[in-house]
N, C-alpha and C positions, 0 to 999 in steps of 0.2 A: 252785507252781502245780499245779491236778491235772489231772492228762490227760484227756481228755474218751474215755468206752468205749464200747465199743457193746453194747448190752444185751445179755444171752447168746438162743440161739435160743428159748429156751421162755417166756420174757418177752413176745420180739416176734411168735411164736406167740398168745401170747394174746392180745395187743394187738390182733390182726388177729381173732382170734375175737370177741371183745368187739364190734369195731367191725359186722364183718358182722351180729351178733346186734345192737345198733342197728336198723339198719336193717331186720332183718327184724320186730323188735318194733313198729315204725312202720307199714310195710305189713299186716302185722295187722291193727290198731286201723283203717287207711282201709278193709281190706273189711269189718270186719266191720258199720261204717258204710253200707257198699255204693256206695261211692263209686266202685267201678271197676264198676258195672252199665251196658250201653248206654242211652244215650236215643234212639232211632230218630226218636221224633217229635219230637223239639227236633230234629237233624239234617236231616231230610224239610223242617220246617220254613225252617229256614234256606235250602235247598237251592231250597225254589219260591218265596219271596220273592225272593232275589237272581235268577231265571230273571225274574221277571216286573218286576225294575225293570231290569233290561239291558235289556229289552223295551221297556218304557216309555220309558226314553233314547234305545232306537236310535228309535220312532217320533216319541218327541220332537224330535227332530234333523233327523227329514225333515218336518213340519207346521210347525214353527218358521219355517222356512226362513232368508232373510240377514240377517241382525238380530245385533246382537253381545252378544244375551241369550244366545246361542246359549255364551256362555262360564262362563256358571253352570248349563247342563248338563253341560258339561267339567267344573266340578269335581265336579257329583255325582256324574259317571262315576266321577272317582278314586278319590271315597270308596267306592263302591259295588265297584270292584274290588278296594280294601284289604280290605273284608267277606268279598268271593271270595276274596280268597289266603287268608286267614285256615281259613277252610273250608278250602279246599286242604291248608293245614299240619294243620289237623284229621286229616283224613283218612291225611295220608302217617304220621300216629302212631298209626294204630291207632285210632282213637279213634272212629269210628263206625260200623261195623261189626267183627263176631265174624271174617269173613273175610278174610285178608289180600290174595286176589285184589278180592273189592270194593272194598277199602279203595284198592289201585292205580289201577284202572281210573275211580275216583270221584277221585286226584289227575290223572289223565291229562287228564278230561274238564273237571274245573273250572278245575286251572292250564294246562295246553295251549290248550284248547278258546275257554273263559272269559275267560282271562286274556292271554293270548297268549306266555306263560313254559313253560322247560322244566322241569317235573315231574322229570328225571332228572337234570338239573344240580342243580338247589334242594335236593334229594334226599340225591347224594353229598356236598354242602358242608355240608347243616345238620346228618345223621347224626356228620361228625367233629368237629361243633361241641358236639353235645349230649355224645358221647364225654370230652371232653375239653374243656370249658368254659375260657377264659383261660388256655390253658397256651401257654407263647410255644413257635412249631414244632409248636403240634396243633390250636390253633383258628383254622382261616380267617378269621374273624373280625375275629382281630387282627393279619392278617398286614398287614406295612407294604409300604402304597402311596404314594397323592395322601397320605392321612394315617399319623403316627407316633399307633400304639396304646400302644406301652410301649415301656422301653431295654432290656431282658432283656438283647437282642442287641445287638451294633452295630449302629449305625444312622450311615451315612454323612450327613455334611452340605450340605447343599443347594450349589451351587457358585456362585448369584449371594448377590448381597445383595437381590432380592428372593423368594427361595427362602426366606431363611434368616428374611427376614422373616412371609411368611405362616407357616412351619413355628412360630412363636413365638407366632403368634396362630391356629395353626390351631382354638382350641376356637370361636372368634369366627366362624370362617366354616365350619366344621362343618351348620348346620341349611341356609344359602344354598346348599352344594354339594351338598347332597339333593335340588334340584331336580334335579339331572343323574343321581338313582340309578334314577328310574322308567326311564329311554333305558337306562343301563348293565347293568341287571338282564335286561331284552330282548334286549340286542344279546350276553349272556355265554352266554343260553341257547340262542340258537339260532348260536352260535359251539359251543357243544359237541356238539348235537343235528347239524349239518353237519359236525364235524371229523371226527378221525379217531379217539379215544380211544372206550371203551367206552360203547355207550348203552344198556341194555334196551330193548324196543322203540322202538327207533329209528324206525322206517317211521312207525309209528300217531303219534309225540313228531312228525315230519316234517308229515303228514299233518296233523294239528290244527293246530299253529302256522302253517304256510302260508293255511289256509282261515281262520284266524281275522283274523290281522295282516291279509292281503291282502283280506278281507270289511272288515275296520273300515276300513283306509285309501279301498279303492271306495266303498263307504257316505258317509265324510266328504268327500271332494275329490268324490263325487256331489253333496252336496246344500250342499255351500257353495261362493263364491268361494276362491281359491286361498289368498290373505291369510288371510280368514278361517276356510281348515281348516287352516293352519298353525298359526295363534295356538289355534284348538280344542285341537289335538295339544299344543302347547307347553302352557296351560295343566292339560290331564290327565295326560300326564306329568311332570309336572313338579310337579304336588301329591301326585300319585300315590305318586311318589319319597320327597318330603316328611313324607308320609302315615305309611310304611312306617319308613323312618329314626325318625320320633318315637315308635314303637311299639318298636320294636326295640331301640334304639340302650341307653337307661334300665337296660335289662335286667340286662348284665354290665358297661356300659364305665364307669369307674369304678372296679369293684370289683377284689381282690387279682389281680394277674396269677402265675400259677406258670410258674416256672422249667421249663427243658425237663425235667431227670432228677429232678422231684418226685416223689414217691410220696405220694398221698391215697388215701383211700376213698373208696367212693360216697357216702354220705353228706353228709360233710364238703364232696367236690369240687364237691357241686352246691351247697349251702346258701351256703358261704362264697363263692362265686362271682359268685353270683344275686344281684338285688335288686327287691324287690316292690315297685310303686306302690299306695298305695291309693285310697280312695275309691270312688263309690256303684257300681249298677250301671251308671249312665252311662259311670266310665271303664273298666268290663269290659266293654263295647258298645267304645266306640271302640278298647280294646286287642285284642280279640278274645278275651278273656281269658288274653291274655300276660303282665298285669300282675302276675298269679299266676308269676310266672315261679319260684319256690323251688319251688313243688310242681309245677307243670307240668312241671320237671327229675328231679324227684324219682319223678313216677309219668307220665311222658310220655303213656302209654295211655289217661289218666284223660280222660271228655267235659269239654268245657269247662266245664259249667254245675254240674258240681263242685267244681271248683277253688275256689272262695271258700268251699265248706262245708269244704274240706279246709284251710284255709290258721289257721285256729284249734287244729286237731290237731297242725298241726307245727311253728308256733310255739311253743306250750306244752311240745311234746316236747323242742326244740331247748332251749327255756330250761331245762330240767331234767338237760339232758346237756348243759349248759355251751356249746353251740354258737353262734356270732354269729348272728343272724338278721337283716336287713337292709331297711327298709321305709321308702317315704316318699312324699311327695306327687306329682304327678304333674309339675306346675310344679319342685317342687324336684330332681327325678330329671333334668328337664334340664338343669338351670343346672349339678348337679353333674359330667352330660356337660361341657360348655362349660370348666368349672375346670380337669376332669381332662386335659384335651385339650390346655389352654392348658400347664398345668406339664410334660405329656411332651415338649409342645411344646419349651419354653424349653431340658430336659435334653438334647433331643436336638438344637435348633439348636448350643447354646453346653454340651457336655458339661463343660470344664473347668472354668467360672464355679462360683464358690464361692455355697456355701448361703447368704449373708448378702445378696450382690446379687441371686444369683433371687428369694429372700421377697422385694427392696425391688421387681423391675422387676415382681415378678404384683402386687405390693399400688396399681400406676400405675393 
């Protein structure tokens, strides 16, 4: 047998030269495309649209009056604030303005203000997420809750028999438990923004959210019976939730999880990671153009309305330096959520069942 060595330093020296030089040969080629140039007026754009259909809903809401149409304005809301967050996360990447104070004070006001979420929670979660993409112990992402992401780790087994059951079919109930992620995404942020832990401006993060929640819910339990501003509520967040999860979820869950004391480059970390959906610009409109998620990892700074001219640049690149590159439809990017959910599921309800009965009990 031969012992397996570890390369001498000047090997794994250049290894690592090699790989930086990658990546810097890539970012190259997207400026010299000008892909990392501001769009101001795509941004302005977006910016007084989404103002004047909040606008239009909240007047919508009060002219409508009791009418339980009044619940197909709840879901345009939702969709309409999935658009806002979207700009929101624009924003907190740099991506539309040259100034990093604008860039702040433009997430304060869209996701504070707009949305009724905290800008400095969203903030520090998605920064160690972008950091560190499925790395089990670095991506919040995939830290196990209500759901098992991966087994990296132990994962303790549920204690009933129906714990152990959902936990088997959690990829199955995965998109129905997104109705509850619009309530939980609010209720995290302004659990952080009122704690005790660090917040950048915390007062101004205070001050928005209170004015915005406490104006939407006056607004709503104003101009409808109580029933029906309940069921309003319930159905915009609860799509809203929905919304957000469908968009997001496709991205990385699925793909390679790395062990905690992995060592990748940037490169690699984000490419093999990530996974694109594609399709028209329709689903760059409803993705927010996250569906681009390989370069958006890749050049986080980059305006949205880039992203699809850049996504031909690094496929081609990736294929020519042997890199996996990951792409598929949008419908199939869920189902494949759904599969992958279900088998971490089964590892982690019944860790010791052997490979022969979990292929028969996923294949039921």
């Amino acid at each position: 047998m031969t012992a397996l060595t570890t390369p001498p330093p000047s090997s794994t020296q250049a290894a690592r030269e090699r790989q930086v030089s990658d990546f810097t040969e890539l970012s190259r080629r997207v400026q010299d495309e000008g892909l990392m140039v501001r769009r101001y007026g795509y941004y302005w754009t977006q910016f007084a649209v989404l103002t004047a259909l909040l606008v239009a809903i909240g007047a919508g809401v009060v002219l409508l009056g009791h009418t339980w149409w009044q619940l197909l304005l709840a879901a345009a809301l939702a969709v309409v604030l999935g658009q806002v967050m979207f700009l929101g996360h624009d924003a907190a990447h740099r991506q539309i303005f040259a100034s990093g104070r604008w860039n702040d004070w433009s997430s304060l006001v869209i996701a504070n203000l707009y949305a009724g979420m905290s800008y400095g929670w969203w903030q520090h979660k998605h920064s160690r997420h972008h950091a560190k993409p499925n790395q089990a112990g670095g991506d919040p992402d995939i830290a196990p809750g209500v759901l098992i992401f991966h087994t990296e780790d132990e994962v303790t087994s549920p204690a009933t028999r129906l714990g152990r059951w959902a936990r088997a079919r959690q990829g199955w109930l995965f998109f129905p438990l997104l109705l509850l992620e619009g309530l939980n995404l609010h209720v995290s942020g302004v659990k952080s923004i009122f704690g005790r832990g660090p917040v950048k401006r915390r007062p101004v993060e205070i001050a928005f959210v209170t004015l915005r929640l406490g104006g939407y819910l006056a607004l709503v339990f104003w101009a409808l019976p109580v029933g029906m501003a309940f069921a309003f509520l319930g159905v915009q967040l609860g799509l809203f939730g929905l919304y957000m999860g469908a968009v997001f979820a496709p991205n990385h869950k699925g793909m390679p999880v790395v062990p905690r004391d992995a060592k990748v480059d940037f490169l690699r970390r984000q490419v093999l990671m990530s996974r694109n959906v594609t399709g028209s610009r329709l689903v760059d409109w409803f993705s927010g153009g996250l569906n681009h998620q390989v370069e958006h990892h890749l050049f986080p700074s980059m305006p949205r309305p880039h992203l699809r001219r850049a996504r031909p640049i690094v496929r081609e690149f990736c294929a020519a330096k042997g890199i996996t590159y990951t792409e598929t439809t949008l419908f199939g990017s869920w189902a494949r959520v759904v599969r992958y959910l279900n088998e971490v599921g089964l590892r982690a309800a019944d860790p010791f069942q052997c490979p022969v009965t979990l292929e028969l009990r996923s294949a039921r």
